[in-house]
Structure formats: C-alpha cells, structure tokens
C-alpha positions as CSV (number, residue, x, y, z in Angstrom):
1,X,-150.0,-15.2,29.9
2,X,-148.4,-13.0,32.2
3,X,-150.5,-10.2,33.7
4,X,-149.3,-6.4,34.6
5,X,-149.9,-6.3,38.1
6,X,-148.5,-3.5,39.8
7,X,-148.2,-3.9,43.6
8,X,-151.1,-1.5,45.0
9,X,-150.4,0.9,47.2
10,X,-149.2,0.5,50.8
11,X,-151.7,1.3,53.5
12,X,-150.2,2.8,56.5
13,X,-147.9,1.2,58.1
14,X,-146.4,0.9,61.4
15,X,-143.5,2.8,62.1
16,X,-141.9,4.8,64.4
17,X,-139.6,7.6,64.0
18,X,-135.9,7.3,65.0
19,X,-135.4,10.4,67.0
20,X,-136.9,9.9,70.3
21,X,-138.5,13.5,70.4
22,X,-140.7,12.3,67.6
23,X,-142.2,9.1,68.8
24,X,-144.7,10.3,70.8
25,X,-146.5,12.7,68.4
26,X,-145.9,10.3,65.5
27,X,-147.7,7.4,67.5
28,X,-150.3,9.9,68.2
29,X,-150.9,10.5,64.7
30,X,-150.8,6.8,63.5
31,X,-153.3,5.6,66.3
32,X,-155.3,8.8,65.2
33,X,-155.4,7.2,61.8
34,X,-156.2,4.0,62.7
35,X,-159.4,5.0,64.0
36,X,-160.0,7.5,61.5
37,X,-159.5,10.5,63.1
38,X,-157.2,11.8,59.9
39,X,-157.3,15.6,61.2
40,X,-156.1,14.9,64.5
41,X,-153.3,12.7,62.6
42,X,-153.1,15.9,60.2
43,X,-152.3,17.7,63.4
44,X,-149.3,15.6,64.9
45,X,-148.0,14.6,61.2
46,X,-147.5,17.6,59.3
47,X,-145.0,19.3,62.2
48,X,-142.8,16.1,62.0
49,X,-143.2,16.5,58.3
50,X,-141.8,19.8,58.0
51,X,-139.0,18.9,60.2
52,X,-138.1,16.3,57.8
53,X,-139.2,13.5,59.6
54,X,-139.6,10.6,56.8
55,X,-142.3,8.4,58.7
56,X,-144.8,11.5,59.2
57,X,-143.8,12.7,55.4
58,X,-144.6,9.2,53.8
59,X,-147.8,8.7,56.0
60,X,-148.8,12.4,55.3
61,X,-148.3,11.5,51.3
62,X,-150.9,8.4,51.4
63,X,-153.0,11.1,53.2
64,X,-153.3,13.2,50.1
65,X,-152.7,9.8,47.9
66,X,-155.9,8.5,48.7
67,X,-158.0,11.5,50.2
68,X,-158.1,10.4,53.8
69,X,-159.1,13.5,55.6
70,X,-157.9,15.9,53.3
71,X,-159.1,17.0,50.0
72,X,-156.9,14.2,47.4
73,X,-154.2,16.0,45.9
74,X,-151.6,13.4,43.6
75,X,-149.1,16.9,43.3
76,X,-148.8,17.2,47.1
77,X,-148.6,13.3,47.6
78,X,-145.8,13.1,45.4
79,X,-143.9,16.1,46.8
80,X,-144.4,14.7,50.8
81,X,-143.1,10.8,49.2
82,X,-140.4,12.4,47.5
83,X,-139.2,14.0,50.5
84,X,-139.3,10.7,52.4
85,X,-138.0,8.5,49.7
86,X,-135.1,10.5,48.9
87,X,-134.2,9.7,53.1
88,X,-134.4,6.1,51.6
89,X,-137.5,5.3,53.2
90,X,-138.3,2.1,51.2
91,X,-142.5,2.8,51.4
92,X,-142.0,6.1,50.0
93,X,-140.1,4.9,47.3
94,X,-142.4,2.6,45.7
95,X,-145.0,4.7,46.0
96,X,-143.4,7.3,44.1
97,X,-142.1,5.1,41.5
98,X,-145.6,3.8,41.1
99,X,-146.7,7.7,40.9
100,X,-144.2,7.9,37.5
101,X,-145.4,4.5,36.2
102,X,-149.4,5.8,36.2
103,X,-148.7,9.5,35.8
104,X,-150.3,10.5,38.9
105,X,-149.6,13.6,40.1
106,X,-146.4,13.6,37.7
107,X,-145.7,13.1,34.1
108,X,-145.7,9.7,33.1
109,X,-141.5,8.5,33.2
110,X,-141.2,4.8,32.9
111,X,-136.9,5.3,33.4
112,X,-137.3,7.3,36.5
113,X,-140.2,4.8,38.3
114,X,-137.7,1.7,37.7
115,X,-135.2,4.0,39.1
116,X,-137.5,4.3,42.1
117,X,-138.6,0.9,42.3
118,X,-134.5,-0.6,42.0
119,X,-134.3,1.6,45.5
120,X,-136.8,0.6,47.0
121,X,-135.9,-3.2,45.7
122,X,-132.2,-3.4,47.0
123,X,-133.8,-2.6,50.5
124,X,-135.5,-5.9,50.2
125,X,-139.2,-4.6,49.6
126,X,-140.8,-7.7,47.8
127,X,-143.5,-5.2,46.3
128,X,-140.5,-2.7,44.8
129,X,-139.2,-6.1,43.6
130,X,-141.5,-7.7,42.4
131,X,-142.8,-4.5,40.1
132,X,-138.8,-4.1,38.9
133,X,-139.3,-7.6,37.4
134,X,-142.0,-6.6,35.3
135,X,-140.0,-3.5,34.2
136,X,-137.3,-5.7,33.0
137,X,-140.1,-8.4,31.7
138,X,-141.7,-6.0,29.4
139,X,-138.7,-3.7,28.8
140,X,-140.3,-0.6,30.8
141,X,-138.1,1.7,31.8
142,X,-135.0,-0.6,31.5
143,X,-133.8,-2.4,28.2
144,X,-135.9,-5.5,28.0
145,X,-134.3,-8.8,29.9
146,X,-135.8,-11.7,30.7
147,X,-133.1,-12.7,33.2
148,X,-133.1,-9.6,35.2
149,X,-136.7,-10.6,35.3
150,X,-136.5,-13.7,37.0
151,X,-133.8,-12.5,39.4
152,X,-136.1,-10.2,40.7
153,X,-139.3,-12.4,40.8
154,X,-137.1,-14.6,42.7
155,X,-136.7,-12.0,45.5
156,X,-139.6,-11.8,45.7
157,X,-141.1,-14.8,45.8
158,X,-138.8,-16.0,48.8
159,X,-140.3,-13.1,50.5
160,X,-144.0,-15.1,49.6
161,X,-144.7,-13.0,47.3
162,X,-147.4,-14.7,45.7
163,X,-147.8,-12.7,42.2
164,X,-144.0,-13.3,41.5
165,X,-144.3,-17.1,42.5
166,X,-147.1,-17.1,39.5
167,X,-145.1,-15.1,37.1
168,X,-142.1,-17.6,37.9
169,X,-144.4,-20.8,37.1
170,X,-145.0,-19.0,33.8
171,X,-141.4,-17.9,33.1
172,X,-139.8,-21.8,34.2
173,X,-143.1,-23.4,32.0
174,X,-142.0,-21.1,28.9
175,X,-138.2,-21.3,29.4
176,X,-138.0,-17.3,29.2
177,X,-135.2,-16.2,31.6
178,X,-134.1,-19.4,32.9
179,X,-134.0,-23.0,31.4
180,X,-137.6,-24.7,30.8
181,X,-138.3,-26.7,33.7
182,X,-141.6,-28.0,34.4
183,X,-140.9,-29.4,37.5
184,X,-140.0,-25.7,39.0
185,X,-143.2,-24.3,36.7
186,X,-145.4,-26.9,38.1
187,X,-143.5,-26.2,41.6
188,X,-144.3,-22.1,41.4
189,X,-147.6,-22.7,40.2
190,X,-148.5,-24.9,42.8
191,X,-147.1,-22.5,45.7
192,X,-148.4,-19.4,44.1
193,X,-151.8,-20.9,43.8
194,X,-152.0,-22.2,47.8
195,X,-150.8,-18.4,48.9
196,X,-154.0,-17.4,46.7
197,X,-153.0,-16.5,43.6
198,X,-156.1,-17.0,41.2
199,X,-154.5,-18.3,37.9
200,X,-151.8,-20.4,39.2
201,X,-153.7,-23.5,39.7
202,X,-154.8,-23.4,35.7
203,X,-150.7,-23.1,34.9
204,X,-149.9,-25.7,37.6
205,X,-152.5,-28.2,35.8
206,X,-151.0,-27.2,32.4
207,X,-147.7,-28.0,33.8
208,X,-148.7,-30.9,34.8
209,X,-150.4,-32.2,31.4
210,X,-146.9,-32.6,30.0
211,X,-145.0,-34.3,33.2
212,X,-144.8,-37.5,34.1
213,X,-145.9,-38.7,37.5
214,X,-142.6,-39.2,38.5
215,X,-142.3,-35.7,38.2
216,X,-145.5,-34.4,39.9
217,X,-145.0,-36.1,42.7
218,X,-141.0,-34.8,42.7
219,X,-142.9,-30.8,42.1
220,X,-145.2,-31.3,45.0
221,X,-142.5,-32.5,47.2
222,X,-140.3,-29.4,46.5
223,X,-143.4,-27.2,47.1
224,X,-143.8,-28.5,50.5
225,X,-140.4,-28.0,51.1
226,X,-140.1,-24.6,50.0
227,X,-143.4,-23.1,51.6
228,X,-142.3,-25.2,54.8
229,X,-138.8,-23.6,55.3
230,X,-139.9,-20.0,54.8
231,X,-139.1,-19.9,51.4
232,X,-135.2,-21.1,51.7
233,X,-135.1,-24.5,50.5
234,X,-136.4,-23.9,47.1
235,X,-133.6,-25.0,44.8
C-alpha cells in the first residue's frame, strides 16, 4: 500500500552565491553554521538576504524553519523561502510548497504547494518530484492521475530516489499508471529495497510469488543493470 511520504526538509546545503561580492560573507555564514555558530551565520546571512541574495534568503528560512539559533518562527521562514524561491532557487521551492502542503506558517493550500513543487520538479530536484507524484497519485492539489504519477516517480527514481523506486514497484505490481508488469514491480522493489527502502523487499517477494523463475532471474538482471549504469539503462 502506498505510503504519504513527503520528502523532509533540506538541511543546508552547499552553495555559493553568484555575485562574486557575496561569496565571501556567504561562505562565512555557511562554515559558521556548520559548526553551529548560527549567530555568527545570522550576522553574514541576513545582509545578503536583504539584498536579495537567494542562497543567504533560503539558508536564513531553514534558520527560522527549524529554530537554529533563532527563536523558530514558520511566518518568517516562509516569507525568507518565498523570496528565494520566487528567484527560482529550487531548495526554496520545495520547501515552501511543503510549508502549503502542512500549513506551516501559512494556510493549508494543496493547488498552490503542487504549484511549488512542479517548479521546483522541472529544475530536476528528485525530492520536488518525487512529492508532485504523490500529488497526482492521490489527486492533491492537481486532478487525480495515475499516469502523471508515474512520470514523475520515474524522475525520480533515475535520480536514486529510493521512495519513488518503491512507489513504482507498487504502481508496475498493481498496473495503476502503467501496464501490470511484474518483472519491472519485482525490478523497482528489488532496487528500492538495496538503496534502503524498508518495505520494498516485502513487495519484491510478493512480486515474486506470482513470477516464474524465468522471470526473476530476467528482474534481477535488469536491477543490476539499472543500479549499475546510474540509473539509465532501466527500460
């Protein structure tokens, strides 16, 4: 049975701003916050911030996200990742999509977090992807389609995205979205399950109760060959 499993929040990431004024303070800041030092990356951040720089305003945002060195505020988070995600920074956007889909900080709005999310997605983020499936899966947001579903599971999962290669073995073993196959739901299964994936082994062994041995053995191969090429020779 497929699970909601919304992609958790990012934790700061890497990155550096694009004017080279900015680098310096902004690297500052992030090795500030690596260490835990959040007031000294308080210090360096919120200038960039207010002079629109998207990095510091997204990294400023899980700041007051997640109370990291300053009193957690989900209003003020959701103003600093709407500042950065409307620069099309791809972090931000999922983050603020995820801020409409719980209602934090903002009214609950299903439409405008898939909006959000489908931003985020067409920049290739595998998280933003992976949560737009479900959107489509259990008609969030979005009219409810199975197909759209898949598509973007599939993203995802050739980005190793473990939770869509689960949610793929489930959709291929039920024939929702895509033709029953239990080759490719034994295949998903199997490859979702080695990148961790708790459940998958318990669908890859249900899978496998109706195949023959012919086709295990034809499942497993493609497994190897997808995991081993990165995720491109999965067909």
């Amino acid at each position: 049975m497929l699970r909601i499993f919304f992609a958790a929040l990012s934790a700061i990431i890497i990155v550096f701003a694009g004017v080279v004024a900015y680098a310096a303070d902004f690297q500052k800041g992030l090795d500030a916050a690596k260490a835990g030092d959040y007031a000294t990356a308080l210090k360096e951040w919120q200038p960039l911030a207010e002079q629109g720089n998207a990095d510091a305003q997204f990294n400023l945002g899980l700041m007051y996200d997640n109370g990291w060195g300053v009193s957690k505020d989900d209003v003020e988070a959701v103003r600093l990742y709407r500042l950065a995600a409307e620069q099309g920074d791809a972090s931000a956007q999922i983050n603020l999509g995820m801020m409409y889909a719980t209602g934090k900080g903002v009214l609950k709005d299903d439409v405008e977090a898939a909006q959000w999310y489908r931003l985020a997605a067409e920049q290739g983020n595998a998280d933003a992807q992976y949560n737009l499936g479900l959107m489509y899966y259990y008609g969030r947001g979005v009219l409810k389609d199975a197909v759209e579903a898949v598509r973007w599971y599939r993203l995802a999962a050739d980005q190793g995205d473990a939770k869509a290669q689960y949610n793929l073995g489930v959709l291929y073993g039920k024939g929702e979205g895509v033709l029953k196959d239990m080759v490719f739901a034994h295949m998903w299964s199997n490859i979702a399950s080695a990148n961790g994936q708790e459940l998958a082994a318990g669908n890859r062994d249900i899978a496998e109760s109706q195949m023959t041995s012919e086709q295990i053995a034809d499942a497993t191969q493609r497994a190897r060959a997808c995991m081993s090429s990165g995720y491109s020779d999965c067909d």
